[in-house]
N, C-alpha and C positions, 0 to 999 in steps of 0.2 A: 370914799372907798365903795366899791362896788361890789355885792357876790355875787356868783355864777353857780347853780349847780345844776352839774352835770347828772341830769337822772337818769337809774336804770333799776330793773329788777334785777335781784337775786341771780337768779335764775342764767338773766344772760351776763349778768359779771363770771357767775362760775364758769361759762363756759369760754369766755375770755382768758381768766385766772388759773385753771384748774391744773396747767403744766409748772404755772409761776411757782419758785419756789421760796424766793424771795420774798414772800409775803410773809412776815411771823407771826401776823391773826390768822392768816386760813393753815397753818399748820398743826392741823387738829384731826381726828380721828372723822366728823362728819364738816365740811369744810362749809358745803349750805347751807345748812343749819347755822354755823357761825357767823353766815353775811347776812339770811336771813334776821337773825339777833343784833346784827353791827345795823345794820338799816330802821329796824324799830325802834332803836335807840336812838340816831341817831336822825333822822329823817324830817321829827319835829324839829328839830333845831335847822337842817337846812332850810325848811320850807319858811319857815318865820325868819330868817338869816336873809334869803336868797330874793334880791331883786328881780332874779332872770332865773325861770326854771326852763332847761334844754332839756328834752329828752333823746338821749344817745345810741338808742335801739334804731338799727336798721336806715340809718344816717352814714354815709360816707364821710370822712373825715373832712374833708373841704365844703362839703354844703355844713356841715356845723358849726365850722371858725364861719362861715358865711352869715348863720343865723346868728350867731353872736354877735356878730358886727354888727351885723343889721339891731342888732336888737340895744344895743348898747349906742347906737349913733342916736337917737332920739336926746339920749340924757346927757348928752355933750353940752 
């Protein structure tokens, strides 16, 4: 099995996120503050999880699956 995480700041999830309402963790009174909090938490466990860290800031969606491939054809 392989992870992949997809990294990004706070910051630019919220402003991804910020219309989503469909998220029932950022339905909260300061929503950045809460990804903020979900990432600290959570952040050490991808980095020690994750075989392949991507970061997904200011990457168009096809050079990303690109670097994933790429990056994942080595361990084939």
């Amino acid at each position: 099995t392989r992870c992949i995480y997809l990294q990004a700041r706070p910051e630019f999830l919220w402003h991804r996120l910020r219309r989503d309402r469909r998220r029932p963790l950022l339905q909260v009174p300061d929503p950045l503050a809460r990804l903020h909090q979900m990432g600290a938490e959570r952040e050490p466990l991808y980095l020690e999880t994750a075989r392949i860290v991507v970061s997904i800031e200011g990457s168009p969606f096809a050079r990303l699956v690109d670097e994933v491939l790429q990056r994942l054809a080595p361990a084939q």
